[in-house]
N, CA, C and O atoms as CSV, one atom per row, in Angstrom:
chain,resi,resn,atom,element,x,y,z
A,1,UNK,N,N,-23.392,2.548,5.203
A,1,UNK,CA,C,-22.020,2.592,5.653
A,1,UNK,C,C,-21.915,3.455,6.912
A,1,UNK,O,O,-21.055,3.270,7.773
A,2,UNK,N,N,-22.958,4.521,6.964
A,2,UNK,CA,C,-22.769,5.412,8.260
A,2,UNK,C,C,-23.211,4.264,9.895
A,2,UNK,O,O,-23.057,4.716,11.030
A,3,UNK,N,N,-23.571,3.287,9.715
A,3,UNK,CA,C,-23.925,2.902,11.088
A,3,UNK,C,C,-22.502,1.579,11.230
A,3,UNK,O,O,-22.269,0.783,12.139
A,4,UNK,N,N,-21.925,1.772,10.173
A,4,UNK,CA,C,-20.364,1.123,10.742
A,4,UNK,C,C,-19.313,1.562,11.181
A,4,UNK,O,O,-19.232,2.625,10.565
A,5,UNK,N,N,-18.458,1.505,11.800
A,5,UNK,CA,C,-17.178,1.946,12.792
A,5,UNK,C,C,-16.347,2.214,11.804
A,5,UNK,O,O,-16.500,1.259,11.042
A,6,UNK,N,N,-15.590,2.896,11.361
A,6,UNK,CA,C,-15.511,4.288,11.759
A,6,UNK,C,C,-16.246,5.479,10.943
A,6,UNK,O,O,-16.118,6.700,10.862
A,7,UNK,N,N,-17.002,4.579,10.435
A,7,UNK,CA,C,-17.706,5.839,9.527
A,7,UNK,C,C,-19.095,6.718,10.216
A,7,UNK,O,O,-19.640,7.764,9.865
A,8,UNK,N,N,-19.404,5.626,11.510
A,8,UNK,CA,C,-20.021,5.974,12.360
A,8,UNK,C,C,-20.217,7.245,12.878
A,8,UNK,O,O,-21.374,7.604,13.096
A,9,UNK,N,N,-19.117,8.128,13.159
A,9,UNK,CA,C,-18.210,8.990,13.499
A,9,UNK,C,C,-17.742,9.517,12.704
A,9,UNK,O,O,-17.683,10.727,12.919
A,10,UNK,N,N,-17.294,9.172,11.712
A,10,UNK,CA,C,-16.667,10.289,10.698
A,10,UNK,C,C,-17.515,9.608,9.394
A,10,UNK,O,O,-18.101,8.527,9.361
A,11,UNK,N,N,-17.340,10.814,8.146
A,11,UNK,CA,C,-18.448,10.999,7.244
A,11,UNK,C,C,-17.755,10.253,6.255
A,11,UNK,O,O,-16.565,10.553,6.159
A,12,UNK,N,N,-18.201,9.290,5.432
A,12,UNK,CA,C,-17.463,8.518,4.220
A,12,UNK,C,C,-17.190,9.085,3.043
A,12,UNK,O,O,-17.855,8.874,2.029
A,13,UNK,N,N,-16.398,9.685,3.093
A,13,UNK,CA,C,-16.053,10.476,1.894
A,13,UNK,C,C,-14.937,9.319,0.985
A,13,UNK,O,O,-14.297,8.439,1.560
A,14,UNK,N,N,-14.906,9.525,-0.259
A,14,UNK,CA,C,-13.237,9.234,-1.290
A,14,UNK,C,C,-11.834,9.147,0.407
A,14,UNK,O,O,-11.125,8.362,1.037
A,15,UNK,N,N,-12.156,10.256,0.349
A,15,UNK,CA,C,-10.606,10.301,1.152
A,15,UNK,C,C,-10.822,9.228,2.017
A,15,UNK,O,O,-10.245,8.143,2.085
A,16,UNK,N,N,-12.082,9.868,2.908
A,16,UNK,CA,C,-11.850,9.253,4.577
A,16,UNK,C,C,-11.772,7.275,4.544
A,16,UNK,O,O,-11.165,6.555,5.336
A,17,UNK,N,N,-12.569,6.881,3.407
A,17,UNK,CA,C,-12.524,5.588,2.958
A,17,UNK,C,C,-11.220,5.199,2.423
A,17,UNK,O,O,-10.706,4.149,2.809
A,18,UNK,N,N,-10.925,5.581,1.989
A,18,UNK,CA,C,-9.220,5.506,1.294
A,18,UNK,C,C,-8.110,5.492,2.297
A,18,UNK,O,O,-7.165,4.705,2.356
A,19,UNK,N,N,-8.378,6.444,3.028
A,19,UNK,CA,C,-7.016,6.637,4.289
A,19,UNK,C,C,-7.706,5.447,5.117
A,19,UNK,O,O,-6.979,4.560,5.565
A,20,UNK,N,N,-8.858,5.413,5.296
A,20,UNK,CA,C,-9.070,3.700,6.956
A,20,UNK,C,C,-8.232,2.657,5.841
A,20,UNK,O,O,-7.026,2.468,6.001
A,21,UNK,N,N,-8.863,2.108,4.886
A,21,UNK,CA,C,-8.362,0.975,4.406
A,21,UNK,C,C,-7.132,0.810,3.976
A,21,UNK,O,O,-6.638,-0.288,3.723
A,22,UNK,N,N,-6.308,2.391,3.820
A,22,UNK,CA,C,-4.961,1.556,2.854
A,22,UNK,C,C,-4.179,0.745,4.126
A,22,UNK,O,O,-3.550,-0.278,3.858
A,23,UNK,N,N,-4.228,1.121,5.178
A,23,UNK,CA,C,-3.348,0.154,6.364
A,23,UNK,C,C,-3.732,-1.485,6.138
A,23,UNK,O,O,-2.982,-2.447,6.302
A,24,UNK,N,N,-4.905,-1.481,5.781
A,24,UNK,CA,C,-5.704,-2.935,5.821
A,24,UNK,C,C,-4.913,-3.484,4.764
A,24,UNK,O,O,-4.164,-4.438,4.978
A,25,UNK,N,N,-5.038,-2.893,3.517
A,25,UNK,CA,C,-4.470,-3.526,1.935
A,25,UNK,C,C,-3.250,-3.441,2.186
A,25,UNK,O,O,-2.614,-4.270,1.535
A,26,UNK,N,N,-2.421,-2.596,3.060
A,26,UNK,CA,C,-1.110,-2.566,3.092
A,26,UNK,C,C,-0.486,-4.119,3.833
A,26,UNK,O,O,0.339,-4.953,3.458
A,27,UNK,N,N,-1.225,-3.997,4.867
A,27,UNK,CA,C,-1.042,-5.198,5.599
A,27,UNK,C,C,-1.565,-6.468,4.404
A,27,UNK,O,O,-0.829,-7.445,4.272
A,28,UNK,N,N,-2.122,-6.427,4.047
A,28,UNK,CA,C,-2.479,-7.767,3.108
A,28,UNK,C,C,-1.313,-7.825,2.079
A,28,UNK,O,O,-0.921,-8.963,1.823
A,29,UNK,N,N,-0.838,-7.040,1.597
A,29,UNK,CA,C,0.216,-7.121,0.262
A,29,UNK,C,C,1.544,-7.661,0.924
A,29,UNK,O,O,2.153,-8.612,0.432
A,30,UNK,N,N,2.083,-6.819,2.389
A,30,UNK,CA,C,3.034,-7.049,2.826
A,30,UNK,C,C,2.655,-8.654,2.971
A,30,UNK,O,O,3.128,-9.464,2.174
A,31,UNK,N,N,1.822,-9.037,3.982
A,31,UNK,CA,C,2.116,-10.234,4.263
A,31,UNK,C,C,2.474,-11.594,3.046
A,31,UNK,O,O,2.997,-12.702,3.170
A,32,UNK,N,N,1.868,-10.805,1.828
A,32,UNK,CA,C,2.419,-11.667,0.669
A,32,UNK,C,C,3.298,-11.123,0.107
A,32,UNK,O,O,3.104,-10.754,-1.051
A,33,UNK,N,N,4.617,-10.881,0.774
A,33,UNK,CA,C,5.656,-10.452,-0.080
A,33,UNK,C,C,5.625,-9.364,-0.842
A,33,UNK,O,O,6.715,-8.976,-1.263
A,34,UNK,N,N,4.775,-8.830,-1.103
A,34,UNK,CA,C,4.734,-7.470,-1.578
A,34,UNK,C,C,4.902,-5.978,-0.626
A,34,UNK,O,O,5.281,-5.904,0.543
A,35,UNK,N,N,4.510,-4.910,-1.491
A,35,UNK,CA,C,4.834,-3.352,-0.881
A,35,UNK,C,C,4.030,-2.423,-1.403
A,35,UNK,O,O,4.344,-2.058,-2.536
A,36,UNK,N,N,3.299,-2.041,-1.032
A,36,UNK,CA,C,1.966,-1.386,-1.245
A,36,UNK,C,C,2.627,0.224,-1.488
A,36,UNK,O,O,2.704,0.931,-0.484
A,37,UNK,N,N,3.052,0.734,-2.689
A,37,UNK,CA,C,3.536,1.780,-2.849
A,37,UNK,C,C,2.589,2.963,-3.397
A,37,UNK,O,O,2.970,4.119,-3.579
A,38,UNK,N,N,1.167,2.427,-3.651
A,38,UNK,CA,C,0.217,3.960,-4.241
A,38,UNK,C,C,-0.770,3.202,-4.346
A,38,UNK,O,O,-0.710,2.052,-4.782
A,39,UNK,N,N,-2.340,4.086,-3.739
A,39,UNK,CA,C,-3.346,3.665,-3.957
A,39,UNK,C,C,-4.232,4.415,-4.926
A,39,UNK,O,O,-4.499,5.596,-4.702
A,40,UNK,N,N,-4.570,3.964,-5.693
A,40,UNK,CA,C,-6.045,5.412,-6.473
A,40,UNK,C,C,-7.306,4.788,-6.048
A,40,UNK,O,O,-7.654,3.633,-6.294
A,41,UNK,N,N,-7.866,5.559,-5.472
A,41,UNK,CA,C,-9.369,5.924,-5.666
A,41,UNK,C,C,-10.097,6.364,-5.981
A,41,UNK,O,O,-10.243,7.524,-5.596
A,42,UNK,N,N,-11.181,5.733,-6.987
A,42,UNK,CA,C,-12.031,6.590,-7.673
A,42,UNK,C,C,-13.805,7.146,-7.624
A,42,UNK,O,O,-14.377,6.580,-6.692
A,43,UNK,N,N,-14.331,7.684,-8.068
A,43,UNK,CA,C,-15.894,7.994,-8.242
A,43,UNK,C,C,-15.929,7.469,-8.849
A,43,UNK,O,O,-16.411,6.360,-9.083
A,44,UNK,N,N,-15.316,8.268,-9.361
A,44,UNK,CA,C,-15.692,9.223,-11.410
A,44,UNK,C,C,-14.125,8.961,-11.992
A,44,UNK,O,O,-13.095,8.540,-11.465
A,45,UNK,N,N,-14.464,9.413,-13.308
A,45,UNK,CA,C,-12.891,8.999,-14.339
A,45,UNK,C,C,-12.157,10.231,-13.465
A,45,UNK,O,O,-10.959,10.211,-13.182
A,46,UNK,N,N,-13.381,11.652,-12.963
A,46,UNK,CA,C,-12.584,12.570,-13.060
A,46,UNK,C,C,-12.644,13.161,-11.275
A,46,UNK,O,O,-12.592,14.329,-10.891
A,47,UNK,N,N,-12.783,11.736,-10.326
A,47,UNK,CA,C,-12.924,11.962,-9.096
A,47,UNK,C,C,-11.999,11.245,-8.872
A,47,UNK,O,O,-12.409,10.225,-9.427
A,48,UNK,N,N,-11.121,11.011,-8.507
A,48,UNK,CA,C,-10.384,10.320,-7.445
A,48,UNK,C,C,-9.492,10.884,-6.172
A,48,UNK,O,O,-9.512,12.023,-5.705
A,49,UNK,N,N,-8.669,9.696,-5.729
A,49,UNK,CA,C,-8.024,10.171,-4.478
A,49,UNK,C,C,-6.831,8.943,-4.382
A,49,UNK,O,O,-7.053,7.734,-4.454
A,50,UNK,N,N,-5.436,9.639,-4.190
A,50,UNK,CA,C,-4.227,8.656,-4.514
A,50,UNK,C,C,-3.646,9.614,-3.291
A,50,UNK,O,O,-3.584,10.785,-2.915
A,51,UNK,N,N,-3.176,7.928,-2.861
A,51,UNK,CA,C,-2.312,7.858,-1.382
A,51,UNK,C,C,-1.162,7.157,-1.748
A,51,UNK,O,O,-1.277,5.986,-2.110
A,52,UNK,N,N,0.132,7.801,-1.698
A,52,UNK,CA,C,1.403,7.336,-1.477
A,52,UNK,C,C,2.483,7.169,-0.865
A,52,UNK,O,O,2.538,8.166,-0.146
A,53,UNK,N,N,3.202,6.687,-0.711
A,53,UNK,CA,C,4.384,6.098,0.362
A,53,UNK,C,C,5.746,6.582,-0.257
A,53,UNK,O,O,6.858,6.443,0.253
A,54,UNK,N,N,5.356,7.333,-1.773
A,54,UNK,CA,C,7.004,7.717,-2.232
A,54,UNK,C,C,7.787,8.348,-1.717
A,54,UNK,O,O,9.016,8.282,-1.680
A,55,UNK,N,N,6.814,9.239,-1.133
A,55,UNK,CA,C,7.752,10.659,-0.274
A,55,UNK,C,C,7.853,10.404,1.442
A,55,UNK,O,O,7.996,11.239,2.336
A,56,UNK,N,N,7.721,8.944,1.517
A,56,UNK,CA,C,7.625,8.691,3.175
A,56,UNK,C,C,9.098,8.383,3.676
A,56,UNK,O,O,9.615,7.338,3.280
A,57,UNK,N,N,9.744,9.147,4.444
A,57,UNK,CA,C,11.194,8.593,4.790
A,57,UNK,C,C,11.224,7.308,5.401
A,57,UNK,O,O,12.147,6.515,5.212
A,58,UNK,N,N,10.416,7.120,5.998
A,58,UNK,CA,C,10.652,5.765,6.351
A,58,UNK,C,C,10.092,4.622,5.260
A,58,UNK,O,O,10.577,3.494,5.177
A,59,UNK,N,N,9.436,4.916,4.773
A,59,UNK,CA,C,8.963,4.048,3.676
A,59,UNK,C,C,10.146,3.824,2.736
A,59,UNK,O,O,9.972,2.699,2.267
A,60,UNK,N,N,11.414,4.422,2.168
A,60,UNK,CA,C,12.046,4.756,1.556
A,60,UNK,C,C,13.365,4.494,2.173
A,60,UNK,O,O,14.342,4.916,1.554
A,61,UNK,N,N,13.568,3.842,3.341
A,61,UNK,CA,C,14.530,3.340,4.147
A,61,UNK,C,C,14.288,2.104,4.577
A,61,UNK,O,O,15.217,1.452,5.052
A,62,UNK,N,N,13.261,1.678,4.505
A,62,UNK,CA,C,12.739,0.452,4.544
A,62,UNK,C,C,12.843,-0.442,3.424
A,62,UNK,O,O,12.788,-1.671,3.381
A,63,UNK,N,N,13.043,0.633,2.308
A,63,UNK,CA,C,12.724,-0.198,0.887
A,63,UNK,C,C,14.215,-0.050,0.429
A,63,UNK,O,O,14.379,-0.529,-0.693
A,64,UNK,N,N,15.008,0.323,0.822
A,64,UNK,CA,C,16.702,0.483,0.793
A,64,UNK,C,C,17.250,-1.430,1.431
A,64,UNK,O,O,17.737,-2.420,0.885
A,65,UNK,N,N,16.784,-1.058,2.856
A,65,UNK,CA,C,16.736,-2.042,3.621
A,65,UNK,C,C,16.797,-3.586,3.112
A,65,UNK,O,O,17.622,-4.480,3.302
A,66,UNK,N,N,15.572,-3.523,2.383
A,66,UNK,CA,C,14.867,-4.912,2.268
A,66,UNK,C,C,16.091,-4.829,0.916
A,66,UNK,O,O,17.184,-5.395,0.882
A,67,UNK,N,N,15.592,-4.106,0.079
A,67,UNK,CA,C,16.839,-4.240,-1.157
A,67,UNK,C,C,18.187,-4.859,-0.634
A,67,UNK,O,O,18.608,-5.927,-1.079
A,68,UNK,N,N,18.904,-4.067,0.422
A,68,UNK,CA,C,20.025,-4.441,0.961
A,68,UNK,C,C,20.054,-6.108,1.200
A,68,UNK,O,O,20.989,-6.863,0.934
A,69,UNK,N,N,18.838,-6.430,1.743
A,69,UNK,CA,C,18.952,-7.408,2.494
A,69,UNK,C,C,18.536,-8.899,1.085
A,69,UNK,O,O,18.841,-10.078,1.266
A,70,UNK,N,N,17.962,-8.469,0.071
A,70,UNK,CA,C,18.124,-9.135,-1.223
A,70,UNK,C,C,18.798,-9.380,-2.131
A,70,UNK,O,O,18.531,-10.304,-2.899
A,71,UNK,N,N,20.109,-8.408,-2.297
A,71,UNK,CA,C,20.718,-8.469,-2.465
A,71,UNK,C,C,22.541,-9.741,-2.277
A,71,UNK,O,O,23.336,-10.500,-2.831
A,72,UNK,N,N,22.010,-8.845,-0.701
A,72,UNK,CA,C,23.157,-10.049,-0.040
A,72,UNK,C,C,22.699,-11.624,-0.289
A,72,UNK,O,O,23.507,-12.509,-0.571
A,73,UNK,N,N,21.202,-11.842,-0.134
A,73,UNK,CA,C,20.486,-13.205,-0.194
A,73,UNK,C,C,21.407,-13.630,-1.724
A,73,UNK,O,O,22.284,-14.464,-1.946
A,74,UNK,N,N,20.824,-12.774,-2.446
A,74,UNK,CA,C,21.121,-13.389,-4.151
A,74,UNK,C,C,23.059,-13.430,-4.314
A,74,UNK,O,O,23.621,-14.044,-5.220
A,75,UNK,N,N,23.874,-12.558,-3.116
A,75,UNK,CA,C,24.898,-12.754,-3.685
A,75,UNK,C,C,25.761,-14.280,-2.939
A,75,UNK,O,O,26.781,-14.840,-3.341
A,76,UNK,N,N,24.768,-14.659,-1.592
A,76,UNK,CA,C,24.976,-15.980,-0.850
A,76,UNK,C,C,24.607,-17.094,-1.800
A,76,UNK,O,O,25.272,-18.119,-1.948
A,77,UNK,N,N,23.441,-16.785,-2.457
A,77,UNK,CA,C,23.448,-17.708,-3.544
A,77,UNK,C,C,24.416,-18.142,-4.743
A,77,UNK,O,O,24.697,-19.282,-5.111
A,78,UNK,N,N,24.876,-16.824,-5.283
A,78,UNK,CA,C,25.639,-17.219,-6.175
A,78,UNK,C,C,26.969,-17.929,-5.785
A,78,UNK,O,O,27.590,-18.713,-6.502
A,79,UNK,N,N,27.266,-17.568,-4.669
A,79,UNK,CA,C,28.402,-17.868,-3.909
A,79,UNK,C,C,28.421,-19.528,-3.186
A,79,UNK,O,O,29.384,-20.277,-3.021
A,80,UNK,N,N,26.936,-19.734,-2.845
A,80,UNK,CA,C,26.727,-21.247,-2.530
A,80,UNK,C,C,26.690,-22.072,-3.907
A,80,UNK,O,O,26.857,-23.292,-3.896
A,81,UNK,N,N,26.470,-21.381,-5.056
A,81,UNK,CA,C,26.443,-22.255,-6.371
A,81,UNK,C,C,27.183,-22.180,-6.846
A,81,UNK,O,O,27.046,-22.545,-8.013
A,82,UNK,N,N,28.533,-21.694,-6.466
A,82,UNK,CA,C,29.971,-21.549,-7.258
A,82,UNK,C,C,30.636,-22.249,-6.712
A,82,UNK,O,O,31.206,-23.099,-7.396
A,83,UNK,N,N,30.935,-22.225,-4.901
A,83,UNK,CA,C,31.841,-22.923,-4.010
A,83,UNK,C,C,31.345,-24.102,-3.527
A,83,UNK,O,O,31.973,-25.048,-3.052
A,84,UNK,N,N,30.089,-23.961,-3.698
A,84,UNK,CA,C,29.414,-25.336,-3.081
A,84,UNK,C,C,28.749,-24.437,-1.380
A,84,UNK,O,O,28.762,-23.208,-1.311
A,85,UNK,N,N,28.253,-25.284,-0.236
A,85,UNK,CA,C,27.681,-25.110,0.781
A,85,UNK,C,C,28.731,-25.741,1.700
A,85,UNK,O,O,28.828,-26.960,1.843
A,86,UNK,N,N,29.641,-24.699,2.416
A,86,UNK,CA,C,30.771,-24.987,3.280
A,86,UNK,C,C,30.831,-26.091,4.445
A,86,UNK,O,O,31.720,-26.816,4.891
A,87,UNK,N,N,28.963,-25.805,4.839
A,87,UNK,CA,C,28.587,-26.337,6.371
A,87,UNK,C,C,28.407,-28.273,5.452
A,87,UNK,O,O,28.891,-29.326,5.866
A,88,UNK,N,N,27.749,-28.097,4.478
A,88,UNK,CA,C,27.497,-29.645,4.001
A,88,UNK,C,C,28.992,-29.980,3.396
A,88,UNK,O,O,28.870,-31.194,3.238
A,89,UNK,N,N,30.236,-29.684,2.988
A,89,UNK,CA,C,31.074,-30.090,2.315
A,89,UNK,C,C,32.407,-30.266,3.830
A,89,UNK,O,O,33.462,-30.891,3.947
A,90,UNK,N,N,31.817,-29.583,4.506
A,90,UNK,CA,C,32.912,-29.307,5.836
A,90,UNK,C,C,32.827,-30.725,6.785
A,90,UNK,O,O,33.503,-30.825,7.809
């Protein structure tokens, strides 16, 4: 692993492996609809290393956001399945 980028340069530890990749897995979850909110990494039962996004303000305004914005989706829905769809009935 030491003659690959970035470990090249920096030493592969739990952490340092954990912090390059969670951007990678983050990006993979988002792009499927998901939200990558905590990672664990382990050795050992009694080694690991956990990276989280709970205490990130922006992470946590983002996830307000998207809520906000699911919300309204599900209440256009109920509202297109009660009244009908204005633009097709108009």
């Amino acid at each position: 692993m030491n003659e690959f980028e970035p470990f090249d340069r920096i030493t592969p530890t739990l952490e340092n492996i954990s912090e390059y990749f969670i951007g990678d897995i983050s990006n993979i979850v988002e792009n499927e609809g998901g939200r990558l909110i905590r990672m664990e990494s382990s050795e050992t039962p009694t080694r690991s290393y956990v990276l989280s996004y709970t205490n990130d303000d922006k992470f946590i305004s983002d996830l307000h956001m998207k809520k906000k914005l699911s919300e309204m989706r599900i209440a256009d829905k109920i509202t297109e399945g009660i009244l009908g769809n204005p633009e097709k009935n108009g």
